[in-house]
C-alpha positions as CSV (number, residue, x, y, z in Angstrom):
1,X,21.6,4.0,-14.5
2,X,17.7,3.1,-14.2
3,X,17.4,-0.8,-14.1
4,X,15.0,-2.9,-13.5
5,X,16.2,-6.0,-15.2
6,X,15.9,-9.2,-12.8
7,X,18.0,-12.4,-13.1
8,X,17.0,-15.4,-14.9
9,X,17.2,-17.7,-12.0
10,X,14.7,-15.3,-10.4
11,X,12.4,-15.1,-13.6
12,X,12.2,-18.9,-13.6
13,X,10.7,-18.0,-9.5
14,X,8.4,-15.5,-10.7
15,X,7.1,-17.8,-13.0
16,X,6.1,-20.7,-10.8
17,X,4.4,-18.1,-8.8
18,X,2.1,-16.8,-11.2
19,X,1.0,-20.4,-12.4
20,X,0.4,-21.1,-8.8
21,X,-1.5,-18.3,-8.0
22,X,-3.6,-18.8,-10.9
23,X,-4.5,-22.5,-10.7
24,X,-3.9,-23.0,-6.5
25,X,-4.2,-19.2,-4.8
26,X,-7.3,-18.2,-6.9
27,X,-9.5,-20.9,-6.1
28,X,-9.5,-19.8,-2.4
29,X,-10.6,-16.5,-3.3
30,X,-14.0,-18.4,-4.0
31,X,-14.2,-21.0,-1.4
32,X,-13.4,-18.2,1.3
33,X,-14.0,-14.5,0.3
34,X,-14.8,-12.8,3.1
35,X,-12.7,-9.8,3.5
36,X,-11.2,-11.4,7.0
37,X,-11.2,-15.2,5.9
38,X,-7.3,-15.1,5.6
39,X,-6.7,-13.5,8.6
40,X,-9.3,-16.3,10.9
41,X,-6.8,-18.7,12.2
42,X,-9.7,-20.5,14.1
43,X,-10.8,-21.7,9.9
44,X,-9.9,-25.2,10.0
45,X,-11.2,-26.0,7.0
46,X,-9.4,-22.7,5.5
47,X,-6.5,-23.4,7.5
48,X,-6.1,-27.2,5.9
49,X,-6.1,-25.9,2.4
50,X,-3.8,-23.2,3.3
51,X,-0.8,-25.0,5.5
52,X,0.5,-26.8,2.2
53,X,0.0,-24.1,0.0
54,X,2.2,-22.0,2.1
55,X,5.2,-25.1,2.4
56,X,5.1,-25.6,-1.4
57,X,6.1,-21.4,-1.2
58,X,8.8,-22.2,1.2
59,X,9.9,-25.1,-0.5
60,X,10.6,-22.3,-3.5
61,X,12.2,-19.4,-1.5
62,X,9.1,-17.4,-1.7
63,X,8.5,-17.0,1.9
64,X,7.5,-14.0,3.6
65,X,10.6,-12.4,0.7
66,X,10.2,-8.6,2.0
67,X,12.2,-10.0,5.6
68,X,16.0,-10.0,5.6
69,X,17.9,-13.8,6.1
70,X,17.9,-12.8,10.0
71,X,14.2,-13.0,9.8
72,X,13.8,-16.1,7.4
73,X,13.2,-14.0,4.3
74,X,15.4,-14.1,1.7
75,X,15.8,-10.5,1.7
76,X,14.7,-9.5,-1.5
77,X,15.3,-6.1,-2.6
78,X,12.1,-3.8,-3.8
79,X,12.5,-4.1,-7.5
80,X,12.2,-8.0,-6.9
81,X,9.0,-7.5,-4.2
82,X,7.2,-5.3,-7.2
83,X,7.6,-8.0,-9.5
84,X,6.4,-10.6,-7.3
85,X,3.8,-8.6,-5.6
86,X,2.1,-7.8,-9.0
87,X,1.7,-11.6,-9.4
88,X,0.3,-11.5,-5.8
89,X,-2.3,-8.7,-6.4
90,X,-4.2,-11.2,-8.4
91,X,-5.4,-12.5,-5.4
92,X,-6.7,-11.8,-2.0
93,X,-5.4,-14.9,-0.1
94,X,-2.2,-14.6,-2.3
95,X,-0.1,-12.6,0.4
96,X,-1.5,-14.7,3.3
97,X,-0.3,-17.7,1.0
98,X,3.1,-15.9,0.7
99,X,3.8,-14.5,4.2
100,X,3.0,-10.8,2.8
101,X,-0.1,-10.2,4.2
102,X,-0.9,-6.8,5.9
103,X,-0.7,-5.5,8.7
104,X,1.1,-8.6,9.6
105,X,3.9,-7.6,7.7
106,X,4.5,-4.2,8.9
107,X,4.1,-5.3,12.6
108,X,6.5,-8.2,12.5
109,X,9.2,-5.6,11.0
110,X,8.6,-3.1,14.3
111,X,8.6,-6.3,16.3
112,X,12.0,-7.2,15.0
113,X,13.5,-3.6,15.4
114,X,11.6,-2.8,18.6
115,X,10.7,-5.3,20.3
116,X,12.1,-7.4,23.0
117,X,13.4,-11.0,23.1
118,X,10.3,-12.1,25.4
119,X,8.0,-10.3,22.6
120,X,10.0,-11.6,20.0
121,X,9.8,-15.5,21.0
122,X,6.5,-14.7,21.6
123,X,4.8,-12.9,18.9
124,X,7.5,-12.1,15.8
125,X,8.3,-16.0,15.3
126,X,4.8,-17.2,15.4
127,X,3.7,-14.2,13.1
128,X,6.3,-15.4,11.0
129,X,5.5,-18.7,10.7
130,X,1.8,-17.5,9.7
131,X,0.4,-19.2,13.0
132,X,-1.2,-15.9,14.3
133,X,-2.4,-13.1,13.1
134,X,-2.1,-9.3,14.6
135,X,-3.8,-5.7,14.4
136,X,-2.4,-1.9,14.2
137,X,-4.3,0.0,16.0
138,X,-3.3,3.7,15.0
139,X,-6.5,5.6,13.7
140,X,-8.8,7.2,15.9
141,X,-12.5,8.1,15.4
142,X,-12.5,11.8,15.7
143,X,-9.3,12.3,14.4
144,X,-8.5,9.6,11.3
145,X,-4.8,9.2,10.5
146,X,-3.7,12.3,11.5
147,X,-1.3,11.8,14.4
148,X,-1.7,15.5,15.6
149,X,-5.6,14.8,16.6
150,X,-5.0,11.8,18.8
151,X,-6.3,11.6,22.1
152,X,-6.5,8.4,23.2
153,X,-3.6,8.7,26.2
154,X,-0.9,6.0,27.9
155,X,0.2,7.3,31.5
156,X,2.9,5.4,33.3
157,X,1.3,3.9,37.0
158,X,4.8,2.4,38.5
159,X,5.8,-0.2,36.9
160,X,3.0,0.1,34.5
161,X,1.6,1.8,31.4
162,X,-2.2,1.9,31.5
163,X,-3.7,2.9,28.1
164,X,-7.2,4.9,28.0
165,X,-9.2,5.7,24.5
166,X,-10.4,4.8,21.9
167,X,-9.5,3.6,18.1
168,X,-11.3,3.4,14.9
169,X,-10.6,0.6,12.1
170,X,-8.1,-1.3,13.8
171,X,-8.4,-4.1,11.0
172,X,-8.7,-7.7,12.2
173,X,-8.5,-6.5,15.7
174,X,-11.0,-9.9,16.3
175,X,-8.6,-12.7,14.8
176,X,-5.6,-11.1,16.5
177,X,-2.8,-12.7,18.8
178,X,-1.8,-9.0,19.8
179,X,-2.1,-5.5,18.8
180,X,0.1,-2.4,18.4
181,X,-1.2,0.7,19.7
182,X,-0.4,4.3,19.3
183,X,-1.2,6.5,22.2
184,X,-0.4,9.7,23.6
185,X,2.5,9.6,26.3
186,X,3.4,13.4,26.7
187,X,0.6,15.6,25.2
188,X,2.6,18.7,25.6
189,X,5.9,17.7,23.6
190,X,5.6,18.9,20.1
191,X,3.2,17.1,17.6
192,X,5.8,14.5,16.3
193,X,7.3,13.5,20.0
194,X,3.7,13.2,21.7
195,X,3.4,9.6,20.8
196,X,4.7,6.5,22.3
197,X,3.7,2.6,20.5
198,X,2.9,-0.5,22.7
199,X,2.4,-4.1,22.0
200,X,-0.9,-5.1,23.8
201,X,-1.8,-9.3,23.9
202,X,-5.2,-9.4,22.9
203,X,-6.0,-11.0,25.9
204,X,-5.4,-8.1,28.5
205,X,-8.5,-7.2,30.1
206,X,-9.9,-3.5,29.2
207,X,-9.7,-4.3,25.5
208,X,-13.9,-4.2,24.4
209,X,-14.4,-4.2,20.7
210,X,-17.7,-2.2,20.2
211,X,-18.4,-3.4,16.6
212,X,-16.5,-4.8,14.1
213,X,-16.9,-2.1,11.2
214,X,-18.3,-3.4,7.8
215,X,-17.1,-1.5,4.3
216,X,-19.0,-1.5,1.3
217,X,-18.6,-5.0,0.3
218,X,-19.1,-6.6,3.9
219,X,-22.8,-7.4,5.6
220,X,-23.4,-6.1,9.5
221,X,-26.1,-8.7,9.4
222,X,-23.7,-11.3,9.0
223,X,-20.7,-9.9,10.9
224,X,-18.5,-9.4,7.9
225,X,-17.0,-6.5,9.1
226,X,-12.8,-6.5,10.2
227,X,-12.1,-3.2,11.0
228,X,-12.5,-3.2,14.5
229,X,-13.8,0.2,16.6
230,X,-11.9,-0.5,19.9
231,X,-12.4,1.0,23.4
232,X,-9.5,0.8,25.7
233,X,-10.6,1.3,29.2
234,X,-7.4,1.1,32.1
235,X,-5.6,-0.7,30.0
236,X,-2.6,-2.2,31.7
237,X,0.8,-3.2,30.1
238,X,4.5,-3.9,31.4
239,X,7.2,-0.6,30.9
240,X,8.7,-2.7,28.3
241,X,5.2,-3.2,26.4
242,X,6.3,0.2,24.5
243,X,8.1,0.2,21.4
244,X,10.6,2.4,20.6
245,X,11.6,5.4,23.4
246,X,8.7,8.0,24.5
247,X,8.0,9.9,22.3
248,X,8.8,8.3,19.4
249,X,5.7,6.3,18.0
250,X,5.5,8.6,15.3
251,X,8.9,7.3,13.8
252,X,7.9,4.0,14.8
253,X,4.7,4.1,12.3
254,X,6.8,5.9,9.8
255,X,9.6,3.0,10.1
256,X,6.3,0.1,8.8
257,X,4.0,2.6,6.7
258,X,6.5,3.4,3.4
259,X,7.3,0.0,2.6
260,X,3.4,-1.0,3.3
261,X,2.3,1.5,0.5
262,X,4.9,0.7,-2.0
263,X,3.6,-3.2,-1.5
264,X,0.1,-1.9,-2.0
265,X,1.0,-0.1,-5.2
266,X,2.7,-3.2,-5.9
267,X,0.2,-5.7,-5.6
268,X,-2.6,-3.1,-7.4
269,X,-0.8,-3.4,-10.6
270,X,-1.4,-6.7,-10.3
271,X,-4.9,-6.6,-9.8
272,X,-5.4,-4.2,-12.9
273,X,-3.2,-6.4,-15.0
274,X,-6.2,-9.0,-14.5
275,X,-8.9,-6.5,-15.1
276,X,-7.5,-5.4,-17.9
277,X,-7.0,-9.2,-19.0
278,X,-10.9,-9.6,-18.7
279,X,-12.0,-6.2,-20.4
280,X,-9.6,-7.4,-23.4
281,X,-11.5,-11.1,-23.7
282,X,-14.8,-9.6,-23.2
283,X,-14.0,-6.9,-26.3
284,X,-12.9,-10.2,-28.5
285,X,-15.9,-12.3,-26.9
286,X,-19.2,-10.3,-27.1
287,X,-21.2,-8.7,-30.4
288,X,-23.5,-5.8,-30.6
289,X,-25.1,-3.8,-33.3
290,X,-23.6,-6.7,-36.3
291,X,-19.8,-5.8,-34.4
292,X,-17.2,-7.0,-31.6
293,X,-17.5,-4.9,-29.2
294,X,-13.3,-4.6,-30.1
295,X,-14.3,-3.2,-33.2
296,X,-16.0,0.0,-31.5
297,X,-14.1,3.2,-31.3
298,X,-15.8,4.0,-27.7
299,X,-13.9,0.6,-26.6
300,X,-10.9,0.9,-28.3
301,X,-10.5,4.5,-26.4
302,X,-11.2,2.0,-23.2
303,X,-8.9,-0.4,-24.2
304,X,-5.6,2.1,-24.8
305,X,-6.3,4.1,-21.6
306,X,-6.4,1.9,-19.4
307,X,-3.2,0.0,-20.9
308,X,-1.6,3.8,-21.4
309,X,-2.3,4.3,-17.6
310,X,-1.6,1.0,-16.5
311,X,2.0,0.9,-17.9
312,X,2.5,4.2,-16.6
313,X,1.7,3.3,-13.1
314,X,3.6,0.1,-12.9
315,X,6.9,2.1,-14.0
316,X,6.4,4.4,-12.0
317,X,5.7,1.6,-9.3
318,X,9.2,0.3,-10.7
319,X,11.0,3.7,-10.1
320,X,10.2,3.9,-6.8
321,X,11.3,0.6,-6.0
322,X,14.5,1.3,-7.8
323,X,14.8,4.4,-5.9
324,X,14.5,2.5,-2.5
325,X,17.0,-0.2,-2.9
326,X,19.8,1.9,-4.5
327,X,19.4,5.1,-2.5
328,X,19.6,6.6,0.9
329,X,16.9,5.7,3.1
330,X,14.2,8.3,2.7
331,X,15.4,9.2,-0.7
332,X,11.8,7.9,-2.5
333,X,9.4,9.7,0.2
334,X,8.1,11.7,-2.8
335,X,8.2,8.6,-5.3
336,X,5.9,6.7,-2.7
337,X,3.5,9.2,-2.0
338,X,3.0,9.2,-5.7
339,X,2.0,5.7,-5.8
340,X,-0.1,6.4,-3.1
341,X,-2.0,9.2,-5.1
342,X,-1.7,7.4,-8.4
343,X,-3.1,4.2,-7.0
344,X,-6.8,4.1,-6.7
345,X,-7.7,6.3,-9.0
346,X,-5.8,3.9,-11.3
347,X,-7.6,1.0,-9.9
348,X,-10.9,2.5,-10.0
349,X,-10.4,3.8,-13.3
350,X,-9.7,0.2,-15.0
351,X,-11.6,-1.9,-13.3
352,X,-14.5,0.6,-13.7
353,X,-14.2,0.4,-17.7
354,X,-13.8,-3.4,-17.4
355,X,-17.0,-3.5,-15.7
356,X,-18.5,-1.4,-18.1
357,X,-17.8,-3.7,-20.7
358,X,-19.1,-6.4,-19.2
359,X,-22.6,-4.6,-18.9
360,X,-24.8,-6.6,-16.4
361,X,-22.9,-9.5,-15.6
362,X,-20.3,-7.3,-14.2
363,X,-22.3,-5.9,-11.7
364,X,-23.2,-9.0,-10.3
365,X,-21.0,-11.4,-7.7
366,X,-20.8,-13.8,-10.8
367,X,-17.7,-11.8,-11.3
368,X,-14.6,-10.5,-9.1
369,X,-15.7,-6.9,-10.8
370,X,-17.7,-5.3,-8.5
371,X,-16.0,-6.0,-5.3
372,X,-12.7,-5.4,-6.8
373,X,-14.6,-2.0,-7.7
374,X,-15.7,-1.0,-4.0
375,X,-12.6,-1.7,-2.6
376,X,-11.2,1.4,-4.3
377,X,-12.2,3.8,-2.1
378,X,-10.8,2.1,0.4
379,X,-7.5,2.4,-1.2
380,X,-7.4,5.8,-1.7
381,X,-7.8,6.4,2.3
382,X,-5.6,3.4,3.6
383,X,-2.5,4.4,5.1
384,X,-3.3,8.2,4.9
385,X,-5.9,9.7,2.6
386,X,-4.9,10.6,-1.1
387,X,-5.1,14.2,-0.3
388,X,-2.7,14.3,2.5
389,X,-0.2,12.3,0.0
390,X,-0.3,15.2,-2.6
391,X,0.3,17.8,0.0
392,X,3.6,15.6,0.7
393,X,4.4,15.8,-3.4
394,X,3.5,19.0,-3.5
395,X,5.7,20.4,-0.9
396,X,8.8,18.0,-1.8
397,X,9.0,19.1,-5.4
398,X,8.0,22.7,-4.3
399,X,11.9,22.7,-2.4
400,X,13.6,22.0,-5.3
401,X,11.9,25.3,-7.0
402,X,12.9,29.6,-6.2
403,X,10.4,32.7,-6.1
404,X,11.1,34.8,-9.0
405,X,13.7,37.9,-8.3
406,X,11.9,40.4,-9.8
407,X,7.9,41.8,-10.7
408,X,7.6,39.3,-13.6
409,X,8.1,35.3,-14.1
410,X,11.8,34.6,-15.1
411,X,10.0,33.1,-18.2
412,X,9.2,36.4,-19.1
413,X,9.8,37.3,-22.7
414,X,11.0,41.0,-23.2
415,X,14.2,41.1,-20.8
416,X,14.7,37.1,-22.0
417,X,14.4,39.0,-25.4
418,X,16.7,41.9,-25.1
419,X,19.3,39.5,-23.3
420,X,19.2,37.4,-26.8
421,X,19.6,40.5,-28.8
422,X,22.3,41.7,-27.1
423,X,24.5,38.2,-27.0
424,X,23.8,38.1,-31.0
425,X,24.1,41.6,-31.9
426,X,27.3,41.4,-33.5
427,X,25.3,38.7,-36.2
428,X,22.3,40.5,-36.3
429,X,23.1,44.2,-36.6
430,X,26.0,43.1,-39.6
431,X,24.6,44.6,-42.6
432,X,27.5,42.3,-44.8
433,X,26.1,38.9,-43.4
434,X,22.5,40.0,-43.7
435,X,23.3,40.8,-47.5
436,X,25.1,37.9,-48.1
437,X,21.9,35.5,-46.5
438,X,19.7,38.1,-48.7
439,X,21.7,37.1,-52.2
């Protein structure tokens, strides 16, 4: 049975968190909001506002909820994460504020089921505690996010793994403690066992960021950019620097990218919850031709679609978190590349007709609009482009289906049609019954 029914003592959680995101999380969005301002642990000023914002989450239970009890989470299940992480996507420092923040997350998890003690003591707890920050460095310039195209190379020297290549949007690759990167151990193995995943300090020399890589929103001029474009020359790390056995940083990645997708989807329903929010007050708020704009057909069609698609989205958001916490793992692969597709064409969608409606002022920074609106795009490439996530739907639900047996579709009316005559002939072809139904 579908349910996604949470208990009131949770409820009562949920909502203290979205008061507190609202009137204390928001607010930082303003004062610092620069795409890496969470992520700069060198911020004193950010810092100081942030350190008791984060103990008035512990102080609730809210902290860092997607890690089991073992990690200091309270091991919250996914139906619970989607309903607090739609409270989070109303903000960009919300996750940082929460102990959710990305990549952070999906590294500490790896950590935890990879790592060593040394590495543990030395990087999971502090990245835990929200003290340091840390990068994934996985994509590659000339060959994206697909795994099959990497070159960049890790050959063991002795005692040693030296690492040699280079990597493309390795985001906040200059706030982090350490970084986790995906390199080619045995380039002749098959395409899924060529990989191997090391943690590499930040400090080891041979690491040169050439530029830090500025999106839509972000200004070269003024170094905005996170997404680093790394360059590891000789590269040296410690055997037990990898992660996992050779050969197996492919299930590595795959072990921290579904639950990082499902959080995104998560935390976009949030963020179009508040568009949406917005386009409804403008639609009440603002005349035109002797009217509220709510009383125009053309906004009433914006108003219902985006509320028609929204609710569809955050069930289906809901679903897939259902699916995960009651079924075997992999069970929602399919669910969670649908998310994936869904989500910023969603987002874009929305928030596009909310700044429509707010006509000029929406396209200014005097509202979240517009940079909510360029980070789309970068949602529909983050953790694998949309396309490569409706191949994966496609070919899932493609199993469940058979090639017709014969020249025509089995929906094919005449045999379908002389089966049904046949199976009823004895009703149609009696001459008594079809008198008596004439009379």
């Amino acid at each position: 049975m579908l349910d996604f029914s949470i208990e009131p003592e949770f409820q009562v959680k949920l909502d203290w968190a979205a008061e507190f995101v609202r009137k204390e999380v928001e607010p930082l969005d303003l004062l610092f909001p620069h795409g890496g301002d969470p992520y700069d642990t060198r911020n004193e000023k950010a810092r100081a506002i942030l350190r008791p914002l984060q103990e008035q989450v512990r102080a609730q239970g809210l902290w860092a909820c997607h890690l089991g009890p073992e990690l200091g989470g309270p091991g919250y299940g996914q139906v619970k994460l989607a309903y607090l992480n739609e409270i989070l996507g109303r903000s960009y420092w919300a996750p940082t504020v929460f102990g959710t923040a990305a990549p952070d997350t999906g590294n500490a998890e790896i950590l935890a089921m990879f790592g060593t003690d040394e590495q543990k003591a030395r990087y999971l707890q502090p990245l835990l505690d929200g003290d340091i920050v840390s990068t994934f460095s996985m994509t590659e310039p000339q060959g994206g996010a697909d795994p099959k195209e990497f070159v960049c190379r890790a050959r063991r020297d002795g005692d040693e793994w030296v690492i040699d290549g280079e990597k493309w949007f390795s985001s906040n690759a200059k706030f982090a403690a350490f970084l986790i990167v995906m390199a080619v151990t045995d380039p002749d193995a098959a395409p899924h066992a060529r990989m191997s995943m090391f943690v590499v300090p930040a400090e080891t020399p041979g690491i040169e960021i050439k530029r830090n890589v500025g999106t839509m929103d972000e200004r070269d001029s003024l170094d905005e950019g996170i997404h680093g474009y790394i360059r590891y020359h000789q590269v040296r790390v410690p055997l037990d620097a990898m992660l996992g056995g050779p050969g197996e940083g492919f299930k590595v990645a795959q072990a921290r990218l579904g639950g990082g997708r499902i959080h995104h989807a998560m935390r976009s329903v949030g963020k179009c919850t508040r568009a949406f929010d917005m386009m409804a007050e403008r639609a009440l708020s603002r005349r035109t031709q002797g009217t509220l704009l709510a009383e125009k057909q053309a906004v009433q069609q914006f108003i219902a679609d985006s509320w028609i698609e929204l609710q569809q989205y955050r069930l289906m958001v809901l679903h897939t978190a259902w699916i995960i916490d009651t079924q075997p793992h992999g069970a929602a692969r399919t669910q969670i590349a649908m998310c994936k597709v869904a989500m910023a064409k969603v987002l874009h969608d929305i928030i596009q007709r909310a700044l429509h409606l707010h006509g000029s002022l929406g396209t200014t920074n005097e509202l979240p609009l517009a940079k909510w609106w360029m980070a789309a795009p970068n949602l529909a490439l983050a953790d694998g482009p949309t396309e490569v996530h409706r191949t994966t739907v496609a070919k899932q639900i493609l199993k469940k289906y058979r090639p017709a047996e014969g020249l025509f579709p089995s929906e094919h009316i005449p045999p379908k049609l002389e089966e049904a005559r046949k199976r009823y002939a004895h009703i149609i072809n009696d001459g008594t019954l079809s008198g008596e139904v004439n009379a």
